[in-house]
C-alpha positions, -999 to 999 in steps of 0.1 A, spaced: -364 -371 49 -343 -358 77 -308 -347 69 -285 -356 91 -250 -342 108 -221 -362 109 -184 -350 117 -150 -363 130 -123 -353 152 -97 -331 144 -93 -321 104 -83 -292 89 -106 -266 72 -86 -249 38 -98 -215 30 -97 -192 3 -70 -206 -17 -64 -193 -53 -66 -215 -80 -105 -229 -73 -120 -244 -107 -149 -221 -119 -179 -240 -125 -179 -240 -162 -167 -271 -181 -149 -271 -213 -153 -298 -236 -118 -303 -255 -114 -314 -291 -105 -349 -299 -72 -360 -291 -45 -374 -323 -50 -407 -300 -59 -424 -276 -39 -450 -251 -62 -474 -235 -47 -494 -204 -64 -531 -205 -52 -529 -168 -79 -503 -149 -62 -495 -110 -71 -523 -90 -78 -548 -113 -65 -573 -139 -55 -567 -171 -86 -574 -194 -84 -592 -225 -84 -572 -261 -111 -580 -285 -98 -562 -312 -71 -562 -339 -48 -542 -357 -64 -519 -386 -98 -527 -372 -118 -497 -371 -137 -489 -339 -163 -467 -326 -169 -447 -293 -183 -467 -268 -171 -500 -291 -157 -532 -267 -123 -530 -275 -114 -556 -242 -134 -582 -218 -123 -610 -200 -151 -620 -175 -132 -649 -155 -104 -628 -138 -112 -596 -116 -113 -570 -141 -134 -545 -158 -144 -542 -200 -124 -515 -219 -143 -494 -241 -129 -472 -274 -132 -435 -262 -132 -421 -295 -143 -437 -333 -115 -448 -356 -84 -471 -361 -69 -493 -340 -31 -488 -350 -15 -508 -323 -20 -534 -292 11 -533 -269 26 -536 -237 37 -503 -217 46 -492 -182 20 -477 -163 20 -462 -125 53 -488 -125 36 -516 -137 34 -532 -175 0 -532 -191 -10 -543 -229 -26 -511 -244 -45 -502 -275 -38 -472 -292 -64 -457 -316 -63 -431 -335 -91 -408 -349 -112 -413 -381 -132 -391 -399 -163 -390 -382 -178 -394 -347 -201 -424 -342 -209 -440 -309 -218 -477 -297 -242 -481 -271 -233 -493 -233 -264 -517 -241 -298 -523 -263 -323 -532 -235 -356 -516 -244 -368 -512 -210 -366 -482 -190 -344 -485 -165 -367 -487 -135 -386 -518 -153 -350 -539 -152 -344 -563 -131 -317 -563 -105 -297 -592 -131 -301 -568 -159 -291 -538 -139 -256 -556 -132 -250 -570 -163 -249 -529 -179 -232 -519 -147 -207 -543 -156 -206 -542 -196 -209 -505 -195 -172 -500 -182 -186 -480 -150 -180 -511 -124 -144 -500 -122 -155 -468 -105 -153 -462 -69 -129 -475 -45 -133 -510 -48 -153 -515 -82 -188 -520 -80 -198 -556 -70 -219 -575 -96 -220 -611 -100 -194 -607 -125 -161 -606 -113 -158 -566 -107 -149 -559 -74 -131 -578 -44 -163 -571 -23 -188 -595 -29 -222 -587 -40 -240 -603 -10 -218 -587 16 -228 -554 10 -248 -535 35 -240 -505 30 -228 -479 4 -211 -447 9 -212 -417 -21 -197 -382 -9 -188 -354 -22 -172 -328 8 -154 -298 -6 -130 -312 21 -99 -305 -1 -74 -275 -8 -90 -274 -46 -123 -292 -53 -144 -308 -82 -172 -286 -86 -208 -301 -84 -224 -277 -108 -194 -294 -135 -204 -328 -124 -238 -328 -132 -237 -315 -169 -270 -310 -187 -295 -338 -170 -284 -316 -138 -295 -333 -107 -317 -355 -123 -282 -374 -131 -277 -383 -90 -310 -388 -81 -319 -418 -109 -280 -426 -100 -285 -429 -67 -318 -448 -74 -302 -473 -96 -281 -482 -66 -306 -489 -45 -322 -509 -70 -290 -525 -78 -284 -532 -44 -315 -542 -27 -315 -545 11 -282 -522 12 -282 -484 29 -269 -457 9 -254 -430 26 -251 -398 9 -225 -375 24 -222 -339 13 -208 -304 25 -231 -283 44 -221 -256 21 -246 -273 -10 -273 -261 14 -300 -263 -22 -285 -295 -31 -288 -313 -1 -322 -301 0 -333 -313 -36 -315 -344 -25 -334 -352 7 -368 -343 -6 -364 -371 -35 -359 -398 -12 -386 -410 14 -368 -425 46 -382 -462 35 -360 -462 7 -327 -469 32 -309 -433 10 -299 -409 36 -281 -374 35 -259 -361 57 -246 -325 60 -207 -323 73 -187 -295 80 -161 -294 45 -130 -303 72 -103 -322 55 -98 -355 56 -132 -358 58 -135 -378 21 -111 -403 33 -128 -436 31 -119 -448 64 -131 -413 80 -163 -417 61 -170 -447 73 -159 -442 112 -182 -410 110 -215 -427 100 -236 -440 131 -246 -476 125 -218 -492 101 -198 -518 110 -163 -498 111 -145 -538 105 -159 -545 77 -141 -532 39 -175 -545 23 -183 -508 14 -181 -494 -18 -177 -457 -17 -185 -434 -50 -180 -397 -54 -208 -376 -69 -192 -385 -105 -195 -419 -104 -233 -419 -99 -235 -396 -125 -217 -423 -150 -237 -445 -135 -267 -428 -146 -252 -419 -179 -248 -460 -188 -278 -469 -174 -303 -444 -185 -285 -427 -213 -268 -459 -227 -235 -441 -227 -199 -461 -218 -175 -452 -192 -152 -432 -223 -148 -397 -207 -142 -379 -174 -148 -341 -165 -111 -334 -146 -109 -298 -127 -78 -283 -134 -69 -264 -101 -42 -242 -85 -22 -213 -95 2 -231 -115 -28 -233 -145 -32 -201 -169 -73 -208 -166 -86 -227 -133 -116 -249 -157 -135 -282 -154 -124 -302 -191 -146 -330 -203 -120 -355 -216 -117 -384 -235 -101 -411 -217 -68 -424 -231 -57 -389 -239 -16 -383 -231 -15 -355 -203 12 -342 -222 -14 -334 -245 -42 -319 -219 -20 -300 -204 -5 -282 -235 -5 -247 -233 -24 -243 -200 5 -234 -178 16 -201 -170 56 -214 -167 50 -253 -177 87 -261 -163 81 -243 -130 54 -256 -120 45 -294 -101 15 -318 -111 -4 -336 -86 -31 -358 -93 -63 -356 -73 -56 -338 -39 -23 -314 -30 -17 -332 4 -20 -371 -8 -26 -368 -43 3 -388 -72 28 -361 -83 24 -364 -123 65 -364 -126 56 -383 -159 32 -366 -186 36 -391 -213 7 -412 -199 -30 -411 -203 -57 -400 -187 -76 -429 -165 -109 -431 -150 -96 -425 -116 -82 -389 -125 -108 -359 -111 -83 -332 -106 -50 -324 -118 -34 -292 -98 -7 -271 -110 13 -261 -81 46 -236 -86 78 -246 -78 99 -226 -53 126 -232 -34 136 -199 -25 139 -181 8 123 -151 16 142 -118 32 128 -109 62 100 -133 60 97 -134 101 88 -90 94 62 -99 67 24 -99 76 19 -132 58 -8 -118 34 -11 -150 13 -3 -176 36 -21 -203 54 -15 -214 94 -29 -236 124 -25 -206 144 -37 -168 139 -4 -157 130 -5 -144 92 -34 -119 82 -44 -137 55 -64 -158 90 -86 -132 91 -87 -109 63 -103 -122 28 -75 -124 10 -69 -151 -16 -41 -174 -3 -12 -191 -19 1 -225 -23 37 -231 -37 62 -261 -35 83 -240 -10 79 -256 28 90 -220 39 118 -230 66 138 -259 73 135 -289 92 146 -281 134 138 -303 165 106 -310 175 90 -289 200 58 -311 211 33 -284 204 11 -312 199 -6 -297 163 1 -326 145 -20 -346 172 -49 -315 174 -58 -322 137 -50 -357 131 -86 -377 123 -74 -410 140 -67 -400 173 -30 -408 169 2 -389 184 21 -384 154 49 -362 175 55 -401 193 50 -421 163 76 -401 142 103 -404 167 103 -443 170 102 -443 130 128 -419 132 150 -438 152 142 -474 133 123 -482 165 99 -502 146 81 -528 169 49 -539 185 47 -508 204 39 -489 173 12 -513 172 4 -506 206 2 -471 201 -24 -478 166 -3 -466 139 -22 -491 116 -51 -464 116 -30 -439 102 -51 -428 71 -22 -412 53 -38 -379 50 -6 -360 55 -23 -333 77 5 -337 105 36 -331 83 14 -296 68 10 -285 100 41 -290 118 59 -261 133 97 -278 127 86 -291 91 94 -326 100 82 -350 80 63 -366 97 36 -383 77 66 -397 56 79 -412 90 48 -426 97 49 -443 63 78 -458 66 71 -472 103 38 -486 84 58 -504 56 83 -523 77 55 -533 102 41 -548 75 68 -563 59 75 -582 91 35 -592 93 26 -571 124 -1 -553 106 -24 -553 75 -7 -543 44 -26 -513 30 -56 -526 3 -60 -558 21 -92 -572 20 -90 -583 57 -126 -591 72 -141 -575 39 -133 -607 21 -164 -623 3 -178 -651 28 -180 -676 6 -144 -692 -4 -153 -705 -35 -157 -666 -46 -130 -650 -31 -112 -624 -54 -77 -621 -39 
């Protein structure tokens, strides 16, 4: 198979930051319980199967409800149910179950089928998708004819899985793949295809897993509608929308693509082939803020109060950020547990202080658009803190923000009409709907405006007042037939 190049305008490359998760993974001890959200991010709440004193094991059903859009729950780890109730989650209330540990550890299997999984049929493949707990994975569910995703199943074409190294800390693929190795993606990405047959899958990785890319391509044959592409490891390039716009021959109007990263296939694999629930996740615990920068195998439903315990070099002075430093959730709140949707939490210092004489410094540790610190061009290991390192002055127009911006935008324009509550059609005009929040024009901007904050807000009120899309909206991605429609 030919592998392929694909890039994008504009971007950002992040170099040599400290704080990059070694490729080892840790596997914790088990947690004094678990809190398990009925309510997975982006779908209904799900309703509990079990009661109150009932003992459980890993991998056991613990909630199902197969007539709203939602996704089964599974027990992440074997013992007693002590409670079902309602609590606030990401500012919305959920029921939960909260189990805690019994004696031994004894697990339930995703499924009994007794075929191998490249004997199932495609009906047999989505019901373990499905029951396994792994259809809530990607960034719209995965579509079976249950109701697990917004997309339906006959609308997809395509299907994107990447894994970029685009970020200022990533997931390390060595961590991912655990002891099947790449076995795990291949049969993963295989099921796919079988799962979804007719539909391209487009595998996008950083040019930098030169081997991997290799072992990829040579697995697939180019009838089998899997290709790879190489890209350059250029933030935002994971973004779902950049993704998309950068693959030659996809309908860029269409939200009837799933897109996975390397993790999900490999849970995919795990269910399928292995029999194994969605009840774990291997998070990379990143940035200098962390005493060890590891990969942890977790149980889901584990507090972070919990995970992060002892791992911090100053726990109060240092800021949690789910996922990615530029557009990542900051984890203000550690009494919640872990979800499916966490691969990364970052520890990032705090400061707040100026620095004496900072203009005479050689900037050995710090990052910049321009060539102006050393750190640019000598291998030194650079910093990340809390502190923007100035204050917010005019802007200038030295048109940064619009060098690395991947939409093509002007954010120096579109800041100043937010700025001013100049919020009309001629922010329509000038496309501020394609904004992809990526946040790359507020890091780079010489006057430390915020400027992706701006943008935000401009984004909100047009869609408030019904001039653009709110963000999520199915638009022409909605299922074509209107009987099916999952709204």
């Amino acid at each position: 198979m030919k592998i392929k190049s694909i890039t994008f305008r504009g971007g950002y490359r992040f170099k040599r930051f400290k704080g990059q998760p070694r490729e080892e993974t840790v596997t914790l001890p088990l947690p004094d319980k678990v809190i398990l959200p009925l309510k997975r991010d982006g779908f209904e709440e799900a309703m509990p199967c079990v009661e109150v004193g009932q003992k459980v094991l890993t991998g056991q059903l613990i909630a199902r409800d197969d007539n709203s859009l939602s996704s089964p729950i599974h027990s992440s780890i074997s013992g007693m149910v002590e409670s079902v109730k309602k609590i606030t989650l990401n500012g919305v209330k959920t029921a939960a179950v909260i189990i805690k540990p019994g004696q031994s550890e004894e697990w339930a299997p995703a499924h009994n089928s007794p075929s191998a999984w490249d004997k199932m049929t495609e009906d047999e493949l989505d019901e373990i998708l499905y029951i396994s707990g792994v259809s809530s994975l990607g960034s719209n569910g995965i579509p079976t004819r249950f109701n697990s995703s917004r997309i339906g199943k006959k609308d997809v074409k395509d299907i994107i899985v990447a894994h970029t190294d685009s970020d200022v800390f990533n997931v390390s693929i060595q961590a991912l793949l655990g002891d099947a190795g790449m076995e795990s993606v291949i049969t993963g990405l295989k099921i796919l295809g079988v799962a979804f047959q007719g539909a391209r899958v487009h595998v996008v990785l950083s040019r930098n897993q030169k081997k991997i890319i290799k072992e990829l391509a040579s697995n697939f044959s180019s009838d089998q509608k899997i290709s790879v592409y190489g890209v350059k490891p250029k933030y935002p390039q994971d973004n779902r929308n950049i993704l998309i716009s950068s693959i030659p021959g996809i309908n860029t109007h269409t939200r009837n693509i799933p897109v996975f990263n390397l993790q999900d296939i490999v849970h995919i694999y795990e269910a399928v082939v292995k029999k194994k629930p969605l009840v774990e996740r291997v998070v990379a615990f990143s940035g200098s803020g962390f005493e060890q920068n590891r990969h942890y195998r977790l149980r889901l439903g584990t507090l972070l109060e919990d995970i992060l315990k002892g791992k911090t070099a100053v726990p109060k002075s240092v800021r949690f950020i789910m996922n990615s430093v530029l557009n990542g959730k900051a984890l203000d709140d550690l009494d919640r547990p872990l979800t499916e949707k966490m691969h990364q939490i970052i520890a990032v210092p705090e400061n707040h202080e100026g620095e004496l004489l900072a203009f005479a410094r050689p900037g050995m540790r710090k990052d910049s658009i321009t060539p102006v610190f050393v750190a640019s061009f000598l291998p030194f290991g650079k910093k990340l803190d809390t502190n923007i390192n100035g204050e917010e002055r005019a802007c200038i127009s030295c048109g940064f923000c619009a060098d690395v911006c991947p939409s093509r935008l002007l954010p120096q324009l579109l800041h100043r009409y937010a700025e001013r509550n100049i919020i009309n059609e001629k922010l329509v005009q000038y496309r501020i709907e394609d904004c992809v929040d990526c946040n790359l024009c507020t890091y780079v901007c010489t006057s430390k405006i915020p400027v992706a904050a701006l943008i935000k807000k401009g984004k909100e009120k047009l869609a408030a007042d019904g001039l653009i899309q709110e963000p999520g909206e199915t638009g022409s991605g909605k299922d074509s037939n209107p009987e099916k429609e999952r709204v």
